[in-house]
N, C-alpha and C positions, 0 to 999 in steps of 0.2 A: 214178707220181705225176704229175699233170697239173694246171695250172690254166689259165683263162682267163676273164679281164677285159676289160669295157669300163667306163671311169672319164669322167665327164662330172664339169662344174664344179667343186664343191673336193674329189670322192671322194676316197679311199684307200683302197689295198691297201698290207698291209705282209704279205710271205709269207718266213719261216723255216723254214728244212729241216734236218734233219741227218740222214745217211743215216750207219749204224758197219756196217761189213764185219768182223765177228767171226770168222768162221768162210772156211774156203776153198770158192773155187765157187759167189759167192752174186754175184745182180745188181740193179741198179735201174739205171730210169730215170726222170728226171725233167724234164716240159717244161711250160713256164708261159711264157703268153703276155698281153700285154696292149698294147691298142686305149687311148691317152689323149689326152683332149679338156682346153680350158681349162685350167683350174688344176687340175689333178688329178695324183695324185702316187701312182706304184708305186715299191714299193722289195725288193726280191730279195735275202736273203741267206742262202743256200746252201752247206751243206761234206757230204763227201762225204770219210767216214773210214776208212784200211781198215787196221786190225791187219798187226802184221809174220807172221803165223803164216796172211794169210786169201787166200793166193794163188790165182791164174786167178781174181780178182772181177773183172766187171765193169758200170759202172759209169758211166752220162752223167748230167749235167746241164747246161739248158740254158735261159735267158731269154733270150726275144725282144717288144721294146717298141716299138710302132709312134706316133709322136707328132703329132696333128694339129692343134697349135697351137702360138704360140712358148714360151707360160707354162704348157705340161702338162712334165712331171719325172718322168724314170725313174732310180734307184737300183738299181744291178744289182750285185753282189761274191758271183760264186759261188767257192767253193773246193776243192781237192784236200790233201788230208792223205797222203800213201801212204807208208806204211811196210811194203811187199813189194813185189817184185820183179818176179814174176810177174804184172802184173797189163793189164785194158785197161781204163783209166780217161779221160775228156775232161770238160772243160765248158767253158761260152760264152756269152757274153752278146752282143745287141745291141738296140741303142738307134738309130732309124730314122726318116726321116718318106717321107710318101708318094713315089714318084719324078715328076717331073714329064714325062718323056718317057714311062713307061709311060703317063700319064693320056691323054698325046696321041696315043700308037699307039691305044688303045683310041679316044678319040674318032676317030682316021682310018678305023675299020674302021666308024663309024656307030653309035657307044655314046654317049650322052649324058654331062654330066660326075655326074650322079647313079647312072646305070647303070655306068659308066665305077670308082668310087669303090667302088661297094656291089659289084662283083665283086673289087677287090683287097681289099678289107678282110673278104669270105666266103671268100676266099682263103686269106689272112691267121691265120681261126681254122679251118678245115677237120680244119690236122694234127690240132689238139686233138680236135677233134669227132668226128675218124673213128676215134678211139683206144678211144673209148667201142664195145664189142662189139654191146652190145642196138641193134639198129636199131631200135626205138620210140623209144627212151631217146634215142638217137642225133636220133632227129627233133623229138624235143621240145625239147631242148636247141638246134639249130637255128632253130625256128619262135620261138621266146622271142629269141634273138638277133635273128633278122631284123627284128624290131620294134622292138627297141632301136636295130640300123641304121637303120632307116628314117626315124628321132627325129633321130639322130647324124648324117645326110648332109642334111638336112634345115636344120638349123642350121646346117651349115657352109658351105651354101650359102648362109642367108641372112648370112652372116658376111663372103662374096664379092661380093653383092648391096648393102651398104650402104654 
């Protein structure tokens, strides 16, 4: 189970999971990711249940929220339920904004700060993207984002500029 987000001005995402381990030997995973701008707001809440009788389940969950303004807002509370023993279970949240020394290594090797930005943030959604098997599917999903970056690096630059 996979999501990923880019949220500009006052979007929202609100994403609810519940994963039940009923049975033993049964797995998921779960990764959702999200890219927020301005006032935009994701919020994550995830559990992840596993019966006392559904041993060897295993079992991640995992949000990661990149935030490229001071008034974008991620909500993240995933959860673990376990009741057996037997089990390999994780989940994780993080809530992040760009690094300012990676922006500068890339600008020292001769990346611009737009080229510099649009490679950590295709970075950024890639796990998601390459999760998807169909490589068409895979490129389309892709080529639809890249435009949406190209919007998104675009304004933030001129957010720099004024």
């Amino acid at each position: 189970l996979n999501g990923l987000n880019i949220l500009m001005n006052e979007e929202q995402s609100f994403v609810h999971t519940m994963s039940n381990h009923n049975c033993p030997e049964t797995t998921c995973e779960q990764l959702f990711k999200n890219i927020i701008t301005d006032k935009a707001l994701s919020e994550f809440n995830g559990l992840v249940y596993v019966a006392p009788h559904a041993q060897k389940t295993d079992s991640s969950q995992s949000n990661k929220n990149l935030l490229l303004s001071d008034s974008a807002r991620a909500i993240s509370r995933p959860q673990l339920k376990i009741n057996a023993d037997d089990v390999l279970c994780a989940h994780g949240a993080d809530i992040g904004q760009l690094d300012d020394t990676i922006l500068f290594y890339l600008e020292s090797r001769g990346l611009s700060v737009p080229e510099a930005k649009a490679l950590i943030l295709k970075g950024f959604m890639q796990e998601v993207i390459y999760k998807v098997q169909n490589k068409s599917i895979q490129n389309t999903i892709m080529d639809s984002f890249n435009g949406i970056l190209t919007n998104l690096i675009s304004k933030l630059l001129d957010g720099i500029n004024e």
